[in-house]
C-alpha positions as a Markdown table, in Angstrom:
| # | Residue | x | y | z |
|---|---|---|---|---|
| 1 | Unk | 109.3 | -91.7 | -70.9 |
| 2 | Unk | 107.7 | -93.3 | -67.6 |
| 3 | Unk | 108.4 | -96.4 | -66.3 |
| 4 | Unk | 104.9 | -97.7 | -64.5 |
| 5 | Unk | 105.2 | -101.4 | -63.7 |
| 6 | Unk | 102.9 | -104.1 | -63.3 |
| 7 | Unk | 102.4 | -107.1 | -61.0 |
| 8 | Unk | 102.1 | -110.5 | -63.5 |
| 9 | Unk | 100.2 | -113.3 | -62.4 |
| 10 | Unk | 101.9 | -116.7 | -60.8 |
| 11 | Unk | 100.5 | -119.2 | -63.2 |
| 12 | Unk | 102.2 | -119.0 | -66.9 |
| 13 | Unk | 99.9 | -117.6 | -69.6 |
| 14 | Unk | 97.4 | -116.0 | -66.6 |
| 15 | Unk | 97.4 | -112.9 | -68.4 |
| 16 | Unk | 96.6 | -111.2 | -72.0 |
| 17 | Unk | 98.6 | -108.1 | -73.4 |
| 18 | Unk | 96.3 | -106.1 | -75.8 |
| 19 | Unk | 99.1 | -103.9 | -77.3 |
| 20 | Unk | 98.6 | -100.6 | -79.7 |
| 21 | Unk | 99.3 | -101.3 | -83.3 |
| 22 | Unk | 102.4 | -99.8 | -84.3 |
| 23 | Unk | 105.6 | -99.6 | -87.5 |
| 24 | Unk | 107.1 | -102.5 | -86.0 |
| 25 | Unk | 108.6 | -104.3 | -82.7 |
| 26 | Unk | 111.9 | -104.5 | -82.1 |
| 27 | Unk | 114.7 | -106.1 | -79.7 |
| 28 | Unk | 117.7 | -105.0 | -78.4 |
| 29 | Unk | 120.5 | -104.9 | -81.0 |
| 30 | Unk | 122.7 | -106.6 | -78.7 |
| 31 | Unk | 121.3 | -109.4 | -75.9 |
| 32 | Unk | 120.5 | -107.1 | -73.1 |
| 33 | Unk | 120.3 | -109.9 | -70.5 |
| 34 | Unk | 121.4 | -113.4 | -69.9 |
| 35 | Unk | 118.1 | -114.5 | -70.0 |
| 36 | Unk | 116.5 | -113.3 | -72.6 |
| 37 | Unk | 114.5 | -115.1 | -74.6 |
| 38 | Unk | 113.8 | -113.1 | -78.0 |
| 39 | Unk | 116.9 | -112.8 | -79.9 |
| 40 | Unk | 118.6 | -110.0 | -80.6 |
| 41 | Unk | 119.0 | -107.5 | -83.1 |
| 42 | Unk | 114.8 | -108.8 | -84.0 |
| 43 | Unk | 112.7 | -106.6 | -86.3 |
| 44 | Unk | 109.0 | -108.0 | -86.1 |
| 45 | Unk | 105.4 | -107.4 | -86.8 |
| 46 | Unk | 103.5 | -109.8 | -85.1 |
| 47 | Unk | 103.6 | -109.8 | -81.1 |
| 48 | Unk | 102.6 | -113.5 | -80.8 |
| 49 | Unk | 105.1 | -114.9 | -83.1 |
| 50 | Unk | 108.4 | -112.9 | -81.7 |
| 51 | Unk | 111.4 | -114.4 | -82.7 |
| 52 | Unk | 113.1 | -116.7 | -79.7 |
| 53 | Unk | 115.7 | -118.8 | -78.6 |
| 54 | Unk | 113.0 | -121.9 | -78.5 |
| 55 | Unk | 111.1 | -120.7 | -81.8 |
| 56 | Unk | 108.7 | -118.5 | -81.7 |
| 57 | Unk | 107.2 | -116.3 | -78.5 |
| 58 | Unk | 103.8 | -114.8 | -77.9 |
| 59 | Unk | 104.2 | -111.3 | -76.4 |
| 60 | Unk | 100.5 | -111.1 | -75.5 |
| 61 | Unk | 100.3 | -114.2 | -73.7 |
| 62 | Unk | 102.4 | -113.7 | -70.3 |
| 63 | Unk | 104.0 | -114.7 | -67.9 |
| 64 | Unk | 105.8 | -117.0 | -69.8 |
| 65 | Unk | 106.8 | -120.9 | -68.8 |
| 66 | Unk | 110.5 | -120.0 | -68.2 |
| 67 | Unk | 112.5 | -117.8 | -66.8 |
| 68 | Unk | 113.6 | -114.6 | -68.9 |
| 69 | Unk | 114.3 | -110.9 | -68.8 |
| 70 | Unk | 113.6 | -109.0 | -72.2 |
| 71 | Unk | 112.8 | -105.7 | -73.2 |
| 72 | Unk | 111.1 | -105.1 | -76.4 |
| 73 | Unk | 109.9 | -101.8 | -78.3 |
| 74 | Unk | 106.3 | -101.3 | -80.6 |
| 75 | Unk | 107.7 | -98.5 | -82.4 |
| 76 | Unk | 105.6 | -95.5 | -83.8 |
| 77 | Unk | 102.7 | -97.0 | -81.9 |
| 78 | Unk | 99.0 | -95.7 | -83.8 |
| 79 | Unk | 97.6 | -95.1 | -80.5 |
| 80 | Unk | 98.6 | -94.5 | -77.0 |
| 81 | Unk | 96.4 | -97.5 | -75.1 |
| 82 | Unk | 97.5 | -100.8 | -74.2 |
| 83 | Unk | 95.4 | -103.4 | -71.7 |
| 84 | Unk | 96.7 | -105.6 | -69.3 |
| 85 | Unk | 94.1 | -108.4 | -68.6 |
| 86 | Unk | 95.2 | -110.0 | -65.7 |
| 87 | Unk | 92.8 | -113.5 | -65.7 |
| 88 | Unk | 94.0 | -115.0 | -62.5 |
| 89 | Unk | 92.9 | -111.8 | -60.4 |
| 90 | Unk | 90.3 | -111.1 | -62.4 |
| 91 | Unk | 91.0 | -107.1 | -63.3 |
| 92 | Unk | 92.1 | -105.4 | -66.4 |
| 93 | Unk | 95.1 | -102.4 | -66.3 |
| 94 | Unk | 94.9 | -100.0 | -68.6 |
| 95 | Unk | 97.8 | -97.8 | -69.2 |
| 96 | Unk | 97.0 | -94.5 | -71.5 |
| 97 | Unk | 99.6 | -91.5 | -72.6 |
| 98 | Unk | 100.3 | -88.9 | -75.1 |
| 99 | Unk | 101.6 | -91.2 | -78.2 |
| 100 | Unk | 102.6 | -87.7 | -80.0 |
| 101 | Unk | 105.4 | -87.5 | -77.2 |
| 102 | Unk | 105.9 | -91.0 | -76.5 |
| 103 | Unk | 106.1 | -92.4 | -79.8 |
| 104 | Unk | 106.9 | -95.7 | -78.6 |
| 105 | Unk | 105.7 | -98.8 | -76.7 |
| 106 | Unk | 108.8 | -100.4 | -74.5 |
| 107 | Unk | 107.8 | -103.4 | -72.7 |
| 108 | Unk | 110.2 | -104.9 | -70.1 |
| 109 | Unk | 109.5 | -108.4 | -69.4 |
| 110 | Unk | 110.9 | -109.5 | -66.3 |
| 111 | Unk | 109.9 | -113.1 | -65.3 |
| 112 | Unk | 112.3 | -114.2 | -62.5 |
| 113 | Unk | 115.1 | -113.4 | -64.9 |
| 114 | Unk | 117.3 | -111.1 | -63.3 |
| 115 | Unk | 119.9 | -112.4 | -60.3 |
| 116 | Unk | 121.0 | -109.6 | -59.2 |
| 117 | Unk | 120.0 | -107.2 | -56.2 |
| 118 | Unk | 117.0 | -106.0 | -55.9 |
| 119 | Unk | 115.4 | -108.5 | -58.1 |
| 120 | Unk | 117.4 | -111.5 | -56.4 |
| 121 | Unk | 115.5 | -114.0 | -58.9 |
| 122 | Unk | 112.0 | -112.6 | -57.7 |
| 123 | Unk | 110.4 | -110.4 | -60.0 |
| 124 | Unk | 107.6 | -111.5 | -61.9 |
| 125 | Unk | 106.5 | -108.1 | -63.5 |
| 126 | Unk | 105.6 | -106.2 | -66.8 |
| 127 | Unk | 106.9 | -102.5 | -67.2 |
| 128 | Unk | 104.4 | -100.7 | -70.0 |
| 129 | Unk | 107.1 | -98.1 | -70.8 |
| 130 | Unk | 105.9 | -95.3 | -73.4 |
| 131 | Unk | 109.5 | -93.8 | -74.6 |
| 132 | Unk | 110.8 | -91.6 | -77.4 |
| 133 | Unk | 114.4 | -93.5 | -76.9 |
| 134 | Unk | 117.1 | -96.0 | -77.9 |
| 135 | Unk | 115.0 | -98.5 | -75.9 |
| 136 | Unk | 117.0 | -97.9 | -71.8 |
| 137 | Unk | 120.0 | -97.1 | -73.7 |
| 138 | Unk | 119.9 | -93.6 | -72.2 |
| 139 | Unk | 119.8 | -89.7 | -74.2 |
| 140 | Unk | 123.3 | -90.1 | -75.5 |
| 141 | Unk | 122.8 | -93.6 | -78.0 |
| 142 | Unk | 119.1 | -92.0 | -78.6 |
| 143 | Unk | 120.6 | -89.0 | -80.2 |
| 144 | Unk | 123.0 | -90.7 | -81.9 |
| 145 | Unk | 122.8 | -93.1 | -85.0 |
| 146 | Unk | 121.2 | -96.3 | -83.5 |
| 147 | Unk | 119.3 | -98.9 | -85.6 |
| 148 | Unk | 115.9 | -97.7 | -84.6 |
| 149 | Unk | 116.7 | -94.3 | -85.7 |
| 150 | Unk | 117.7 | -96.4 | -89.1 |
| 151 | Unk | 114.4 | -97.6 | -89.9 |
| 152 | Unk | 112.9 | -94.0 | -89.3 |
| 153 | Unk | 111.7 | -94.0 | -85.5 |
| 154 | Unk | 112.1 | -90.8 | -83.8 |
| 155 | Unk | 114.3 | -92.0 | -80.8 |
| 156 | Unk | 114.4 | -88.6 | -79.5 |
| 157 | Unk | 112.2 | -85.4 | -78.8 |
| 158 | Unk | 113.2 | -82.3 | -80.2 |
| 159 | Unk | 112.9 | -79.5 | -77.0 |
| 160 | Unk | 114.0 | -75.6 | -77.9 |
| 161 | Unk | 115.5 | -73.6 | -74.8 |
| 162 | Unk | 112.4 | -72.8 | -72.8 |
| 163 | Unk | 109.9 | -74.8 | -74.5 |
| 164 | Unk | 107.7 | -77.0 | -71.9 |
| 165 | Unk | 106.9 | -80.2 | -73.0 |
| 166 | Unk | 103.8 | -82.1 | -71.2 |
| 167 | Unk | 102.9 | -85.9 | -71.8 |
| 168 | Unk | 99.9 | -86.9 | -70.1 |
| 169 | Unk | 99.4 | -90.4 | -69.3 |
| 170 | Unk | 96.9 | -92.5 | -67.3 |
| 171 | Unk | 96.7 | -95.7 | -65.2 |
| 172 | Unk | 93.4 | -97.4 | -64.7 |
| 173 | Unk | 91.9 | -100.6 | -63.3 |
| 174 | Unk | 88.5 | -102.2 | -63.5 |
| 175 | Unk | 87.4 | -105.5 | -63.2 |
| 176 | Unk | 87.3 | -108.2 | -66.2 |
């Protein structure tokens, strides 16, 4: 996959997440992070109702009130667009890729969450990650038997000896 990372605004709820439709969103199986706010082990459909320690949390609506650090996967995504409408600077981001390589849609949520160095308690970001993976869990759990894999989404990309494989993905910006 690639990892391309985007700034979030300051004020909570400043920006809109248009996301691909996809088989379902998913959390971690285990808590990932301290602060994580969508629990664990979650299998989901809709993005604004994402099942959290405080109820309910709407993925499309970020930053969020609270500090948090969560990752979170639209699996078997229908198509290989998702927006980034950042209100509070006025400009949309609009990240596009190769969904036939990148099956998935892994969002990393990082809202002053994370202590330790680099982040240090100051990163207020939104990685758009398109994957065919175990989430960050690395090539080894993504080839093995993981829950993901369980509900039928590819978690890794079959390569033969030789073979070149090319996944094509786009970053632009415009104004809103």
């Amino acid at each position: 996959g690639v990892h391309p990372t985007f700034r979030l605004p300051d004020r909570p709820y400043g920006a809109t997440l248009r996301l691909p439709a996809g088989a379902f969103l998913a959390s971690p199986p285990v808590q990932s992070e301290p602060l994580a706010r969508v629990l664990p082990g979650s299998v989901f459909d809709d993005p604004a109702a994402a099942p959290a320690i405080d109820g309910a949390a709407d993925v499309t609506e970020l930053p969020w009130a609270n500090a948090n650090e969560d990752l979170l996967l639209v699996a078997d995504v229908e198509d290989g667009r998702v927006e980034l409408l950042n209100h509070d600077e006025g400009y949309r981001v609009t990240l596009t890729w190769d969904h036939r390589v990148a099956r998935h849609l892994m969002l990393w949520i990082s809202n002053y969450g994370r202590d330790a160095a680099p982040w240090s308690g100051r990163n207020r970001a939104l990685g758009l990650e398109p994957i065919t993976g175990a989430f960050d869990y690395g090539a080894t759990v993504s080839a093995a038997p993981n829950p993901l894999a369980a509900r039928g989404a590819a978690t890794t990309v079959h390569i033969e000896p030789g073979q070149e494989v090319v996944m094509r993905h786009r970053v632009t910006v415009g104004r809103l």
